[in-house]
C-alpha positions in Angstrom: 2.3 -9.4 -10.0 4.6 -9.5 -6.8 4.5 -13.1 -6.4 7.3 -13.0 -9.1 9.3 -10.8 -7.6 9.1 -12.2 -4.2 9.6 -15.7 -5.4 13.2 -14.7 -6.4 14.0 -14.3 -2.6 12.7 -17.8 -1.7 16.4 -18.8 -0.7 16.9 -15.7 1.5 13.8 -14.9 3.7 15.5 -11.9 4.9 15.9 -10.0 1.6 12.7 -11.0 0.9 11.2 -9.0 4.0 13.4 -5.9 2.8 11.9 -6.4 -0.3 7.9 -6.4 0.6 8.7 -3.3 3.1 10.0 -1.4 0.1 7.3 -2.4 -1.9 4.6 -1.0 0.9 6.4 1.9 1.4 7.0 2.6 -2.7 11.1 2.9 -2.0 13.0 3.0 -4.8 17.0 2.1 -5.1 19.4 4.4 -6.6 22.4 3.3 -8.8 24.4 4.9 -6.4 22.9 1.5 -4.5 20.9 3.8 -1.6 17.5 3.8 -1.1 15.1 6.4 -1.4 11.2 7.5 -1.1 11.2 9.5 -4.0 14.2 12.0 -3.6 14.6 11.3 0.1 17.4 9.0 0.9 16.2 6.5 3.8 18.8 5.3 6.4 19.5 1.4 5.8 20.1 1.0 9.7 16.6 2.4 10.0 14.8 0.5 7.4 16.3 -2.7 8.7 15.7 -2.3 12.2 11.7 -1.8 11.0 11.7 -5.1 9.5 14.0 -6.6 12.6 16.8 -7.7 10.4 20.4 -6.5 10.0 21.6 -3.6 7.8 23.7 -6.3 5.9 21.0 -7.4 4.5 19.4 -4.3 3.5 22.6 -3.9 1.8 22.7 -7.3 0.2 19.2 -7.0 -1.1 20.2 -3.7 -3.0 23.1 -5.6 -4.3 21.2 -8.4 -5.5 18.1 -5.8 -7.1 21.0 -4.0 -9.0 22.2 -7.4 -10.2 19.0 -8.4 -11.9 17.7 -6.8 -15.0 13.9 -7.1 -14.5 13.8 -6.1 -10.3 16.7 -3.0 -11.4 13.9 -1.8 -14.0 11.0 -2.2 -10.9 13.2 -0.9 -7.8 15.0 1.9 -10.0 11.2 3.4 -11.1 8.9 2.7 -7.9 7.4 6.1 -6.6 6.1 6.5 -3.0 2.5 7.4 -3.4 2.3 10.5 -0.9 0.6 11.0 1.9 -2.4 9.1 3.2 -5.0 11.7 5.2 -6.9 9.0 7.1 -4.8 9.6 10.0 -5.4 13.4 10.3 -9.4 13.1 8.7 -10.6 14.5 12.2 -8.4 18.1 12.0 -9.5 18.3 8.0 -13.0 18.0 8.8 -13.1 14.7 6.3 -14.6 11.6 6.6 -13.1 8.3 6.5 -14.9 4.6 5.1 -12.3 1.5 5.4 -13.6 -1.1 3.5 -12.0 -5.0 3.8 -13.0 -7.7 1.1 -11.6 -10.1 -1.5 -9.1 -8.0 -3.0 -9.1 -10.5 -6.5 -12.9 -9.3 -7.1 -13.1 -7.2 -9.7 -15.8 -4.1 -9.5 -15.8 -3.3 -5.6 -14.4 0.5 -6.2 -16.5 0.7 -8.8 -19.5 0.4 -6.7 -18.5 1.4 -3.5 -17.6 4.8 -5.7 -21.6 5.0 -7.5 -22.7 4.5 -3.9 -21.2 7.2 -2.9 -22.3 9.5 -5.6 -25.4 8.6 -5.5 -25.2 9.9 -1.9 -23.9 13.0 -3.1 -20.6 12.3 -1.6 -17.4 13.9 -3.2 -14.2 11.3 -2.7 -11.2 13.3 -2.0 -8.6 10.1 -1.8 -8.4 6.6 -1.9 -5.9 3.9 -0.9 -5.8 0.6 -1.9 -3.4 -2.2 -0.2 -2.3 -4.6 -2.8 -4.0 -8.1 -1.9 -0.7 -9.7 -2.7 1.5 -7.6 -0.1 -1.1 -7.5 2.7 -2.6 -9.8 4.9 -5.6 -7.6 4.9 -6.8 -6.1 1.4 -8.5 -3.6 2.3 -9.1 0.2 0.7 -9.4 3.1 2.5 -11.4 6.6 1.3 -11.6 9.7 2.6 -14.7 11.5 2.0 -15.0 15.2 1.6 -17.4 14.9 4.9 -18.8 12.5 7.7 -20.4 9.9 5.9 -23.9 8.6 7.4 -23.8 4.6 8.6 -26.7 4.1 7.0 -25.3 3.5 4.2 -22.8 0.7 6.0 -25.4 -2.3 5.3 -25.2 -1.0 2.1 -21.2 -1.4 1.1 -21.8 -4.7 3.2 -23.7 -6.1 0.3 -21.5 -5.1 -2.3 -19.7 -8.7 -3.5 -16.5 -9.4 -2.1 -16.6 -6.9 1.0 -16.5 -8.4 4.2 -15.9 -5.6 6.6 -17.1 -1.8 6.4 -15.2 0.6 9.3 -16.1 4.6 9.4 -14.5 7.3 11.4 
């Protein structure tokens, strides 16, 4: 799905960092040729010095998204996805599983989800990398309440999962 996208940056490495940052972070460009998370504008100087480049190439990336049909339609609709509780779990009294595996195999959610419910375990969020912009696929859900490791050799034997973390 990304690969696409990212291929039309092959020539300019750069560009193509700014462009998988703004695809982690669900930033969208406006036609005023800013950049915003949802209605927020974001700083270019800011966004570049995350990714260690220049803000001229922020700039140039925008220029270049705005110039193509297909990544105007993608980087003119993206929407951040909100906030991510695993951090704060602790204070909310929720539990968190992070869960690594083969991100191309279909059906892990699925049953990662049953086990829980079979558990009697209400899921209040979950968060997914996408296996083409990470390094590490991995998907992270938070858990109404401390989860038991018990059921840890469990999610271990679900196909595809190769590493189970809770806190």
């Amino acid at each position: 799905m990304w690969k696409t996208t990212l291929e039309k940056f092959n020539k300019y490495p750069s560009q193509q960092k700014v462009i998988k940052k703004m695809l982690q972070l669900g930033l969208r460009v406006g036609e005023d040729k800013k950049i915003y998370c949802n209605d927020v504008e974001i700083n270019i100087s800011s966004l570049a010095k995350s990714i260690e480049t220049d803000r001229r190439v922020v700039v140039s990336t925008v220029n270049n998204i705005l110039k193509n049909k297909n990544l105007k339609k993608l980087f003119t609709n993206i929407q951040s996805a909100g906030p991510v509780l695993s951090n704060i779990s602790e204070e909310l009294g929720l539990g968190v599983i992070e869960i690594e595996g083969d991100g191309q195999q279909i059906g892990i959610l699925n049953k990662i989800t049953e086990m829980l419910a079979n558990q009697q375990i209400s899921i209040r969020q979950v968060y997914a990398t996408d296996p083409e912009l990470s390094s590490r696929p991995h998907v992270t859900i938070i858990t109404n309440k401390q989860v038991d490791g018990t059921i840890i050799p469990l999610l271990l034997n679900i196909n595809g999962v190769s590493k189970v973390s809770m806190y």
